[in-house]
Every structure is written in C-alpha cells, then in structure tokens.
ROTIZA-480293 format. One record per residue: residue number from 0; residue in three letters; x, y, z of N, C-alpha, C, O, CB in turn. Coordinates in Angstrom, 1 decimal. Glycine has a CB too. Example, Ala and Ser with C-alpha at 12.3 -4.5 7.8 and 13.67 -1.06 7.14 Angstrom:
! residues 2
{0, ALA, {13.2, -5.7, 7.8}, {12.3, -4.5, 7.8}, {13.2, -3.3, 7.8}, {14.2, -3.3, 8.5}, {11.3, -4.5, 9.0}};
{1, SER, {12.8, -2.2, 7.1}, {13.7, -1.1, 7.1}, {12.9, 0.0, 7.9}, {13.4, 1.1, 8.0}, {14.1, -0.6, 5.7}};
This chain:
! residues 121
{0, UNK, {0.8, -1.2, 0.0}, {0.0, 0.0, 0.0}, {0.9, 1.2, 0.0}, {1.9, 1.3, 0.6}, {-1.0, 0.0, 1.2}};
{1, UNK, {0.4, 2.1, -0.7}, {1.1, 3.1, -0.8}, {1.7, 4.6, 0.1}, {1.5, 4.2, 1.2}, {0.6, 3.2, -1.7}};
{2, UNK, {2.2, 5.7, 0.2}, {1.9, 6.4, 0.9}, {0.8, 7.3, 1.1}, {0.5, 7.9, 2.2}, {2.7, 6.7, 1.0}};
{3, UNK, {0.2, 7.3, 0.1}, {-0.9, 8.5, 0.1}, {-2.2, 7.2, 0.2}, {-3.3, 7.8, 0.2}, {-0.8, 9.6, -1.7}};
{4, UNK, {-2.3, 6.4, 0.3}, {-3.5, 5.5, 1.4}, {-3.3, 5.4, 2.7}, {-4.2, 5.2, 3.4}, {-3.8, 4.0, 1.1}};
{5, UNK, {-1.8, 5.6, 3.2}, {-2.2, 5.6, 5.0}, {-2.4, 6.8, 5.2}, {-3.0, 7.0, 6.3}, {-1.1, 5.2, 6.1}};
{6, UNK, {-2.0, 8.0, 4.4}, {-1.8, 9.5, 4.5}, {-3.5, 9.5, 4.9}, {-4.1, 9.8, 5.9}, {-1.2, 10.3, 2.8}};
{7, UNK, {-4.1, 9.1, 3.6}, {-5.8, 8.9, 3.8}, {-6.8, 8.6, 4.9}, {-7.8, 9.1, 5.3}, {-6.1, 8.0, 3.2}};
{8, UNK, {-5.9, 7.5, 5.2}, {-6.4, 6.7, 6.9}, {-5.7, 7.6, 7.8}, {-6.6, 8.0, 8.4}, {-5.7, 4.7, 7.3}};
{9, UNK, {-4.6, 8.1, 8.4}, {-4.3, 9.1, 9.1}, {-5.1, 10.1, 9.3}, {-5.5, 10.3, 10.4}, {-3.2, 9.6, 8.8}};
{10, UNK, {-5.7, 10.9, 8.1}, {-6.5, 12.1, 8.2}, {-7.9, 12.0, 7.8}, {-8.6, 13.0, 7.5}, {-5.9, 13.0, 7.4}};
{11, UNK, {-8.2, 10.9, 8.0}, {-9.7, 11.1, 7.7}, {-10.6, 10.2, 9.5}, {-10.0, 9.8, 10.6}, {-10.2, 9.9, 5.8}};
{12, UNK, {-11.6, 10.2, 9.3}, {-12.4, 9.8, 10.3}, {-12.8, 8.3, 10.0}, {-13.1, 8.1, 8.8}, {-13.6, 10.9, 10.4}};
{13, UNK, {-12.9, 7.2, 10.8}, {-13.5, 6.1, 10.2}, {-15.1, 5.9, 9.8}, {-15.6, 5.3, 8.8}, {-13.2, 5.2, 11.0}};
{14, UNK, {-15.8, 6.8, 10.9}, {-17.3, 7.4, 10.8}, {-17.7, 8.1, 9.3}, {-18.7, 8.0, 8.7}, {-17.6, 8.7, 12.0}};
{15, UNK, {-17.0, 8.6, 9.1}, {-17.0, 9.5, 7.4}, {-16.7, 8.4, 6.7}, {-16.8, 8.7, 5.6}, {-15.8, 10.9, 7.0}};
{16, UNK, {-16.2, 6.9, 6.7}, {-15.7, 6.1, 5.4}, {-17.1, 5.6, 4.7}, {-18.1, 5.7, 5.4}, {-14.6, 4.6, 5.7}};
{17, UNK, {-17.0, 5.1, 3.7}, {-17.9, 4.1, 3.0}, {-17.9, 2.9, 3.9}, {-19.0, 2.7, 4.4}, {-17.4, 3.8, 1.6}};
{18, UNK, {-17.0, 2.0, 4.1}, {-17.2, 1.2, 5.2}, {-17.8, 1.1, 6.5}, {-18.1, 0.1, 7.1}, {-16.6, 1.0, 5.4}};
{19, UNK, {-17.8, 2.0, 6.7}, {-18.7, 2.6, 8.3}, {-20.0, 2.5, 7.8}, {-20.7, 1.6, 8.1}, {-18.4, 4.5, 9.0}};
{20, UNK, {-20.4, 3.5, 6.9}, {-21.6, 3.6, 6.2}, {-21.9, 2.3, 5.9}, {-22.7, 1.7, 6.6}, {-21.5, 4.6, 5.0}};
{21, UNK, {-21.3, 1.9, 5.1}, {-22.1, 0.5, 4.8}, {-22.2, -0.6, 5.8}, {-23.1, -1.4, 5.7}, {-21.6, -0.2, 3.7}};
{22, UNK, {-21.2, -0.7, 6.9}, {-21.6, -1.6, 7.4}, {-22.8, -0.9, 8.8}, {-22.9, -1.7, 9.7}, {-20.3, -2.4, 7.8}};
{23, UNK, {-23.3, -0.1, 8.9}, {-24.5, 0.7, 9.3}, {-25.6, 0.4, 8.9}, {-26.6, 0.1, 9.7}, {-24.4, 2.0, 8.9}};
{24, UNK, {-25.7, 0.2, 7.2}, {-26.6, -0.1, 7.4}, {-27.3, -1.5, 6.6}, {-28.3, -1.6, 5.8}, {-27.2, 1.0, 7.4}};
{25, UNK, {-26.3, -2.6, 7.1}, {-26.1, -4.1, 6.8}, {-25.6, -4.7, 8.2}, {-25.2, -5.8, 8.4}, {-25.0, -4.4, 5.5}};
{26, UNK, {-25.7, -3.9, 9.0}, {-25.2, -4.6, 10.6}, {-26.4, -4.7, 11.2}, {-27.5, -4.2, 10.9}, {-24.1, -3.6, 11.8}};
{27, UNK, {-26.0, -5.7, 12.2}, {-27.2, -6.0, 12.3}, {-27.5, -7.9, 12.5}, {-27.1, -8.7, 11.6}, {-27.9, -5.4, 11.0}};
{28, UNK, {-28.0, -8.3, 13.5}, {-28.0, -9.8, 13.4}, {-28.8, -10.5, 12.2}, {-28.7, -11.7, 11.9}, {-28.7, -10.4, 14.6}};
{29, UNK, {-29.7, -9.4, 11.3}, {-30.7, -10.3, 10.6}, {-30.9, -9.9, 9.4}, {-31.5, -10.5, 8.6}, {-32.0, -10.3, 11.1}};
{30, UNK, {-30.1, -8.4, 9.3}, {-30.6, -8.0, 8.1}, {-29.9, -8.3, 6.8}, {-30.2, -7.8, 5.7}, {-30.7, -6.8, 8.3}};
{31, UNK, {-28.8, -9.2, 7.0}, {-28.0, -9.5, 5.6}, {-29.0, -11.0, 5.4}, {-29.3, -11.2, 4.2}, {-25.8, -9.7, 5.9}};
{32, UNK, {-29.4, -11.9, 6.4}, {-30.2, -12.8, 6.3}, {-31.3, -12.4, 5.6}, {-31.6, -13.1, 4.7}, {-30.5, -13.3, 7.4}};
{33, UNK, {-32.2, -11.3, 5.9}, {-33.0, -10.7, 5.1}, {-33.0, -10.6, 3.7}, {-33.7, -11.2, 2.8}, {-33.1, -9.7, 5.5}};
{34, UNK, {-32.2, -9.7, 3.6}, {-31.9, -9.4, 2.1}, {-31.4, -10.8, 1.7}, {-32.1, -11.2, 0.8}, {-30.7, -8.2, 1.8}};
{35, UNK, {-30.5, -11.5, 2.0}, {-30.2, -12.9, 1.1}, {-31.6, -14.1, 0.8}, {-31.7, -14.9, -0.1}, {-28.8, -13.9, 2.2}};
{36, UNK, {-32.4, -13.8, 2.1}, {-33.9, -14.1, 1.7}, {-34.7, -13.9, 0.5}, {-35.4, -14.6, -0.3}, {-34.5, -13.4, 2.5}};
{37, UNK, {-34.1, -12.3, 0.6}, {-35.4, -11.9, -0.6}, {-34.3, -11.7, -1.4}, {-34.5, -10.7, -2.0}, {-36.6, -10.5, -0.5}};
{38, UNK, {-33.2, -12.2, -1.6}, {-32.7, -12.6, -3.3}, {-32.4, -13.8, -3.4}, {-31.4, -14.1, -3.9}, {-31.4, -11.9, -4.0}};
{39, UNK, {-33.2, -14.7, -3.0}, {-33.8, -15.8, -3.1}, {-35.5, -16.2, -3.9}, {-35.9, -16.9, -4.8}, {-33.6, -16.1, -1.7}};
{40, UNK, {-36.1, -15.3, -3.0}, {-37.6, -15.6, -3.1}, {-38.0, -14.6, -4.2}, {-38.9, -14.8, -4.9}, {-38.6, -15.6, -1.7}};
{41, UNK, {-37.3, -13.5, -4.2}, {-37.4, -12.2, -5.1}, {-38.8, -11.1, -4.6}, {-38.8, -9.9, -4.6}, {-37.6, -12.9, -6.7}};
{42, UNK, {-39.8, -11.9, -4.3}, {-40.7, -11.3, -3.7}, {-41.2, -12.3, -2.7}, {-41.5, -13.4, -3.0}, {-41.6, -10.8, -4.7}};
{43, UNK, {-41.5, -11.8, -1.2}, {-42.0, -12.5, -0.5}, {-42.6, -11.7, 0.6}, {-42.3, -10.5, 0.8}, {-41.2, -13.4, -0.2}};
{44, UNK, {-43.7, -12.5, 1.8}, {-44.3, -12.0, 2.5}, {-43.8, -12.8, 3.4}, {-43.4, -14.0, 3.4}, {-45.4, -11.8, 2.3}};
{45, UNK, {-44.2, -11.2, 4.8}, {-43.5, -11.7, 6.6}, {-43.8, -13.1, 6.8}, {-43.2, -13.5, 7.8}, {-44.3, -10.8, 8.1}};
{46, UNK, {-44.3, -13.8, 6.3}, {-44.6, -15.3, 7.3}, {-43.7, -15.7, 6.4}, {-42.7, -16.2, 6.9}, {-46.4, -16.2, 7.6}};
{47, UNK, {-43.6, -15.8, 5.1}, {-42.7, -16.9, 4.0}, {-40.8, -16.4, 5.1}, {-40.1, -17.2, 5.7}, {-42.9, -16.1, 1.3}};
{48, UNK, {-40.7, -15.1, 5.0}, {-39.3, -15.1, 5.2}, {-39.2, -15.2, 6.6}, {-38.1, -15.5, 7.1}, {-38.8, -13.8, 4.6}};
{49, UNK, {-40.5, -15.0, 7.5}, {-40.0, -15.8, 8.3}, {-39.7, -17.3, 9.0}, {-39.0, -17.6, 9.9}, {-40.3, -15.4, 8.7}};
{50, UNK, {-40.7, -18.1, 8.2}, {-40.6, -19.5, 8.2}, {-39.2, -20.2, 7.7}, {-38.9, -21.4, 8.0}, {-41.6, -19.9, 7.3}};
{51, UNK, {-38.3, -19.2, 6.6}, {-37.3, -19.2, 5.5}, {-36.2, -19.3, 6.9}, {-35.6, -20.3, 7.3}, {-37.3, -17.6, 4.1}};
{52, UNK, {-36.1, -18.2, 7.4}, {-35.0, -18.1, 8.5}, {-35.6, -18.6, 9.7}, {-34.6, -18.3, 10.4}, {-34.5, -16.6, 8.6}};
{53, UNK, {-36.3, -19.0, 10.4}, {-36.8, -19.9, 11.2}, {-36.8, -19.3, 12.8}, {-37.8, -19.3, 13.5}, {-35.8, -21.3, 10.9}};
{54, UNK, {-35.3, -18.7, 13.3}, {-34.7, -18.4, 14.2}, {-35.0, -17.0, 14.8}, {-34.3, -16.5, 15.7}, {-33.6, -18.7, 13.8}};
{55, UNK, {-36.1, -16.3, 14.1}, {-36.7, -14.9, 14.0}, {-37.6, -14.5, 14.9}, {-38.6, -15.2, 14.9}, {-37.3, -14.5, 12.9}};
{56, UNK, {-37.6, -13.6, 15.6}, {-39.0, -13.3, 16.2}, {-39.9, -12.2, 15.1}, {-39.5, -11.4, 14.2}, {-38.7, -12.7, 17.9}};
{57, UNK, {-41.2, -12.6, 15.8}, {-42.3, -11.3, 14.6}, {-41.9, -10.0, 15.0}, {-42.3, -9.1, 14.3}, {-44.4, -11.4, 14.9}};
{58, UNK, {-41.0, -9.5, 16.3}, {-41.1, -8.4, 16.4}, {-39.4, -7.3, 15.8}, {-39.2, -6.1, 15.6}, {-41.6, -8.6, 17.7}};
{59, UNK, {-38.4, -9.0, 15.8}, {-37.4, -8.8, 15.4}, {-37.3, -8.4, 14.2}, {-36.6, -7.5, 13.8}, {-36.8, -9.5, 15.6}};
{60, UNK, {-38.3, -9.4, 13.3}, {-38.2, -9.3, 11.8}, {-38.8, -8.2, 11.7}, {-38.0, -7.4, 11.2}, {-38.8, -10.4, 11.1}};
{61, UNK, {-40.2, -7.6, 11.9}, {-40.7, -6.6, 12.0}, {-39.4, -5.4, 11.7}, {-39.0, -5.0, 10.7}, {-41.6, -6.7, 13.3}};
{62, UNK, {-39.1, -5.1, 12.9}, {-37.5, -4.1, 13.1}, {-37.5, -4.1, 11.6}, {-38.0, -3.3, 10.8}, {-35.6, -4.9, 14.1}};
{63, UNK, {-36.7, -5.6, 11.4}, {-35.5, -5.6, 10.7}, {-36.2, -4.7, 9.1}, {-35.9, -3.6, 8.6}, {-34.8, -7.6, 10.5}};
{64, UNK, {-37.1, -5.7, 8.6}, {-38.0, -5.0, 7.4}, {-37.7, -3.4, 7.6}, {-37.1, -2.7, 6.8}, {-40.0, -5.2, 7.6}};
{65, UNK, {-38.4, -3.1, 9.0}, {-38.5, -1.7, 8.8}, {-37.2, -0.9, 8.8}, {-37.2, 0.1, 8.2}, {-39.4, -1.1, 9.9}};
{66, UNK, {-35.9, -1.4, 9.3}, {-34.9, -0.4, 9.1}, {-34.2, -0.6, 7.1}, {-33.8, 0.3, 6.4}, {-33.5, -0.8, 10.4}};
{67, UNK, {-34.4, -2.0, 6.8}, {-34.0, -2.0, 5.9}, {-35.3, -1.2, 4.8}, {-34.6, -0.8, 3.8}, {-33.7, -3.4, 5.8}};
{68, UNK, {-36.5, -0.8, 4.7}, {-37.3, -0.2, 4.2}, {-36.9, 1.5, 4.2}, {-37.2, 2.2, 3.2}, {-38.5, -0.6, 4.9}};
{69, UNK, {-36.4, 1.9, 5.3}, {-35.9, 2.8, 5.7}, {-34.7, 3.7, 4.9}, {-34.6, 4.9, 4.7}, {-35.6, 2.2, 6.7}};
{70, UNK, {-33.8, 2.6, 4.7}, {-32.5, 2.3, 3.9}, {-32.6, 2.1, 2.5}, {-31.8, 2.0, 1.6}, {-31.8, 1.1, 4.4}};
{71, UNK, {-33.8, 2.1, 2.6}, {-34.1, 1.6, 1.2}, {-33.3, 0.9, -0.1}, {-33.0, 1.1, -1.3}, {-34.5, 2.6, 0.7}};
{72, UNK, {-33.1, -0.2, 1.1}, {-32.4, -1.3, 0.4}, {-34.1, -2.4, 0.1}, {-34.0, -3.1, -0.8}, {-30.9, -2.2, 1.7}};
{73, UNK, {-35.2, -2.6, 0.7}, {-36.3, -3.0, 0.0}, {-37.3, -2.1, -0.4}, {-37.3, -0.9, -0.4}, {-36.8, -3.9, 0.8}};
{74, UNK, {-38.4, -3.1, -0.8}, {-39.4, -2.0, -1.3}, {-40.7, -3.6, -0.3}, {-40.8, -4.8, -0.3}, {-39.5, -1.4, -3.9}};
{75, UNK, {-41.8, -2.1, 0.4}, {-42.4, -2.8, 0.7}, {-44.0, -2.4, -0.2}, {-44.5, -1.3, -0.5}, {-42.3, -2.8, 2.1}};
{76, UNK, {-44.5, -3.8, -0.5}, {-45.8, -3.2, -1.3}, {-47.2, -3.6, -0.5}, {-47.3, -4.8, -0.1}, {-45.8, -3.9, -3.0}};
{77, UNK, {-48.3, -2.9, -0.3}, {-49.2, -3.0, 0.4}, {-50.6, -3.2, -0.5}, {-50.8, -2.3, -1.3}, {-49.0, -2.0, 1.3}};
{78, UNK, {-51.4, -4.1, -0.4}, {-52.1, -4.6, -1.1}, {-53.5, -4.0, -0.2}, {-53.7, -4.3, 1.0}, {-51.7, -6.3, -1.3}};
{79, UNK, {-54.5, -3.0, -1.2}, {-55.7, -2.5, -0.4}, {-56.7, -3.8, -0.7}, {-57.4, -3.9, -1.8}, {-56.4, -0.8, -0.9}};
{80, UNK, {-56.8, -4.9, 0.4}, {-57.5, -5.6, 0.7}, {-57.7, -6.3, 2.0}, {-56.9, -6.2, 2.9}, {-57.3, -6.2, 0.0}};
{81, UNK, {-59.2, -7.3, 2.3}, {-59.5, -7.7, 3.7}, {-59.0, -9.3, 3.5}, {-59.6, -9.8, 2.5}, {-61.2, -7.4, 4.3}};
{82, UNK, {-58.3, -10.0, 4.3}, {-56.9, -9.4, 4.7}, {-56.1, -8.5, 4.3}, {-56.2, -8.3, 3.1}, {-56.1, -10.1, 4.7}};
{83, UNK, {-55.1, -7.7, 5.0}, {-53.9, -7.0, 4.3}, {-53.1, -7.9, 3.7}, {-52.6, -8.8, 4.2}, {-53.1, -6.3, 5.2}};
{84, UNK, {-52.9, -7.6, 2.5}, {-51.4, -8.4, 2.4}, {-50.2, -7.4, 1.9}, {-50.2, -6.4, 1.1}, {-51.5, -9.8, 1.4}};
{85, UNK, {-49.5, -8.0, 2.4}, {-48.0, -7.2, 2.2}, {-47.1, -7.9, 1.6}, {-47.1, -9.1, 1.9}, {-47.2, -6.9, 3.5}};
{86, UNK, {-46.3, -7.7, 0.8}, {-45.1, -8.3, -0.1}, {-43.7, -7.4, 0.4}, {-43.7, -6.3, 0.9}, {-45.4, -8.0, -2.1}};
{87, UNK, {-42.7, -8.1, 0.3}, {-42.0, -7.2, 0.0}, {-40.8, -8.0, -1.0}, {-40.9, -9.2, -1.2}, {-41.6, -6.5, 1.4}};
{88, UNK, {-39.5, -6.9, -1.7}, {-38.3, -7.4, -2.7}, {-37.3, -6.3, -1.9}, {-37.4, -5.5, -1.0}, {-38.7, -7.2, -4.8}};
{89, UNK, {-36.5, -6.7, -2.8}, {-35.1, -6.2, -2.5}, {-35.5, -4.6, -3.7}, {-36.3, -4.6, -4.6}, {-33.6, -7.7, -3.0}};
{90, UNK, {-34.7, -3.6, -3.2}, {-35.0, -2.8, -4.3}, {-33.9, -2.6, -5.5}, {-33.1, -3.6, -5.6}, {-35.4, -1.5, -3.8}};
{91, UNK, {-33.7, -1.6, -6.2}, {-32.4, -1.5, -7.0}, {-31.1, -1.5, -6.2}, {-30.1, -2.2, -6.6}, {-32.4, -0.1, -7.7}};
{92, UNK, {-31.1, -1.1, -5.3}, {-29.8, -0.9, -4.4}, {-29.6, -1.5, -3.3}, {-28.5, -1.4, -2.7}, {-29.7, 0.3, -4.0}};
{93, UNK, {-30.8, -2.3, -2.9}, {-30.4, -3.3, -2.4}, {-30.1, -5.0, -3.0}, {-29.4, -5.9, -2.5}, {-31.3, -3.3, -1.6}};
{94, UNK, {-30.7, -5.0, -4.3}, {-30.0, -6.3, -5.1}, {-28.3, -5.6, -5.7}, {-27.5, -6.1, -6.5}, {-31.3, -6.7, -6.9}};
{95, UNK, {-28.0, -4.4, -5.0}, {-26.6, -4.1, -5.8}, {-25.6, -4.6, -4.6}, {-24.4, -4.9, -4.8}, {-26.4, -2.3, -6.4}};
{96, UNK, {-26.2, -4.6, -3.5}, {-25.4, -5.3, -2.8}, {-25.5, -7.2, -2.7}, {-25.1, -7.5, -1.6}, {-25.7, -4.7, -1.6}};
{97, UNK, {-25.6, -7.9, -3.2}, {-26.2, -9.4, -3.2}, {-24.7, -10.2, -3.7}, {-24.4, -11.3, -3.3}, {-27.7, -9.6, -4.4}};
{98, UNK, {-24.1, -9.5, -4.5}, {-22.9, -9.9, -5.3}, {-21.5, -9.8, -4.3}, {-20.5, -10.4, -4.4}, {-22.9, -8.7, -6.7}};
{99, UNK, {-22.0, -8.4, -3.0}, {-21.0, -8.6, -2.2}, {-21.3, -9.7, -1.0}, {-20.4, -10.4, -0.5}, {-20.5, -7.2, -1.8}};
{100, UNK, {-22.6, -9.6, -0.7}, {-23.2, -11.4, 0.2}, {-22.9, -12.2, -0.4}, {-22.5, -13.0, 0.4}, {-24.8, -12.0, 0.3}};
{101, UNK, {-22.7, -12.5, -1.5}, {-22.4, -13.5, -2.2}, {-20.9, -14.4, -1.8}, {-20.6, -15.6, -1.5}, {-22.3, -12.9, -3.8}};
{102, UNK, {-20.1, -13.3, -1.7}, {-18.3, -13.2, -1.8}, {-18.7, -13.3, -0.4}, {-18.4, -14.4, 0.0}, {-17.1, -11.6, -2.5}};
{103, UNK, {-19.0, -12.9, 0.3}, {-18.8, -13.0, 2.2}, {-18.7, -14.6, 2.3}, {-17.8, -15.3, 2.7}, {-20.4, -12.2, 3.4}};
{104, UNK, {-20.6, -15.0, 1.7}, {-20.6, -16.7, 1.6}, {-19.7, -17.1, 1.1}, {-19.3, -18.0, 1.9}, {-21.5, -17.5, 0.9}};
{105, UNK, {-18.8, -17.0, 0.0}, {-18.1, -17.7, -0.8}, {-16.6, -18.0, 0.4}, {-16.0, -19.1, 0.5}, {-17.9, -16.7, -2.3}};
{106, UNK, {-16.4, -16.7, 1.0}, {-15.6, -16.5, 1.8}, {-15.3, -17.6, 3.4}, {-14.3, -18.0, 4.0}, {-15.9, -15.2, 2.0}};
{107, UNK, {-16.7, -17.7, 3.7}, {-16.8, -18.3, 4.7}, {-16.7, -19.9, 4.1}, {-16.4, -20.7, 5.0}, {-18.1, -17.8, 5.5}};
{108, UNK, {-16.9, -20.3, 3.2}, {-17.2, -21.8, 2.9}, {-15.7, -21.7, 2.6}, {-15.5, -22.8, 3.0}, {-18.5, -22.4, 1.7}};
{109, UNK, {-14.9, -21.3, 2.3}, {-13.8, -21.2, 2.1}, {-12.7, -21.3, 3.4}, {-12.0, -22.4, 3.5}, {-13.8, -20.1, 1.3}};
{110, UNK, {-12.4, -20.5, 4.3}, {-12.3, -20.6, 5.2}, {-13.0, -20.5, 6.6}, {-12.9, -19.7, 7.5}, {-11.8, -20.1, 5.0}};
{111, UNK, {-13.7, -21.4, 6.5}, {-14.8, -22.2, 7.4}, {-13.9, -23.3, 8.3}, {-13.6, -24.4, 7.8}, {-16.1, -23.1, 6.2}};
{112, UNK, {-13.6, -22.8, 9.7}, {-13.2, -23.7, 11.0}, {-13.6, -25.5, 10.4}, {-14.7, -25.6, 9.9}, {-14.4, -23.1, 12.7}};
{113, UNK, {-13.0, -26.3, 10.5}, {-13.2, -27.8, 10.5}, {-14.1, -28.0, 11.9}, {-13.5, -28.1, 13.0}, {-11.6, -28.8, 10.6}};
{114, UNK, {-15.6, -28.0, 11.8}, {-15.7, -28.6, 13.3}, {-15.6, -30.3, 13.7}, {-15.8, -31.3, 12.9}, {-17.2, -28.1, 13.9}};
{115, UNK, {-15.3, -30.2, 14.9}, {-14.6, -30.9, 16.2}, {-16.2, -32.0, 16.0}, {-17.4, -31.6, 16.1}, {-14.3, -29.6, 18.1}};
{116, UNK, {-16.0, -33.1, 15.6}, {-17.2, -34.3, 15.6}, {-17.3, -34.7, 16.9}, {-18.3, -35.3, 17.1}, {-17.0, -35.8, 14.7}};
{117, UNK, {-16.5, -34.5, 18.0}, {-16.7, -34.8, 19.3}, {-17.8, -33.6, 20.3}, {-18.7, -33.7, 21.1}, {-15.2, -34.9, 19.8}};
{118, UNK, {-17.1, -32.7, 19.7}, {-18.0, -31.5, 20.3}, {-19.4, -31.4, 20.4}, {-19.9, -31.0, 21.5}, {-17.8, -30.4, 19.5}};
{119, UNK, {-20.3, -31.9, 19.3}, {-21.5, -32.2, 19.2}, {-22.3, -33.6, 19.5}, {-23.4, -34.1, 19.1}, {-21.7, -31.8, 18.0}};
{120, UNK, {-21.0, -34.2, 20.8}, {-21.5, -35.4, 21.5}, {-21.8, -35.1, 22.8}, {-22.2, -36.0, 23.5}, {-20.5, -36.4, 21.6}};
C-alpha cells in the first residue's frame, strides 16, 4: 500500500468512510439474512421469510423490514384488501449489494473452522 492511502487513513475519520456507512446499514443480526432471503424468493411475505429463516422473532423481523425499508435497500408493497397483504423485494440498491453477500458466503465456505465431531457429543 502506498503512501498516500495511509496518508488517507491518518487524516480522515472512520465514521465518514464508506465502510462505516455500509456496514451501518447491513449490521445487524438479521438483516444481511433478510436481504439474502429476498434474493432468493425475489418477492415474499413476513410469514414466508419468516418460516425461510426460522430463528426470528415477529417483532425482530418486523425491526429488521422496517430499518431495511428505511435504507431503502427493500421496497415494501401493500395490497388494499381484507386481509392485508404485504409483499416485500429487495429494491435497485439493495439487489446491488447481493454480489458482495455472495463473496462474504463464498468466503466463509472457504475458510470455514473444521468442526470438532466430538463437540456435538
């Protein structure tokens, strides 16, 4: 690396990077699960994605939708009918991140710990 990239990292703030920013607003226990959800199903409703990830509460997932709605990394669509129904997808800018989920998975199956067959005795 060169001198004018630590020069960079010396004088800047980490709160001001792109990396801060993005991991802001992809941090989070659920919400990269989310989005890898719905670029899976492409369009889906709260009970499908939550049945999908299993390990969710309704009030967690709830959150999670709404900060990612927020972020507008999804789009939520609301259907005027008795029941309500609700859909939601990933939007433009949230399917632009899916390619870097992708590489994280790719990453982890890659260097993924050997577990211990005794451990789970």
């Amino acid at each position: 690396m060169g001198k004018s990239f630590l020069q960079s990292i010396q004088n800047s703030r980490m709160e001001d990077s792109g990396f801060h920013y993005t991991l802001s607003i992809i941090g989070g226990k659920y919400k990269i699960v989310v989005l890898y959800t719905l670029s899976v199903f492409e369009v889906a409703r709260f009970n499908e994605i939550k049945r999908f990830i299993n390990v969710i509460s309704d009030k967690t997932l709830s959150a999670t939708l709404k900060e990612l709605e927020e972020d507008h990394l999804i789009i939520r669509i609301e259907y005027p009918q008795v029941p309500p129904k609700v859909e939601y997808q990933l939007s433009e800018r949230g399917k632009s991140l899916i390619p870097i989920l992708d590489q994280i998975c790719e990453w982890g199956e890659q260097h993924r710990e050997p577990q211990d067959p005794q451990a789970t005795i």
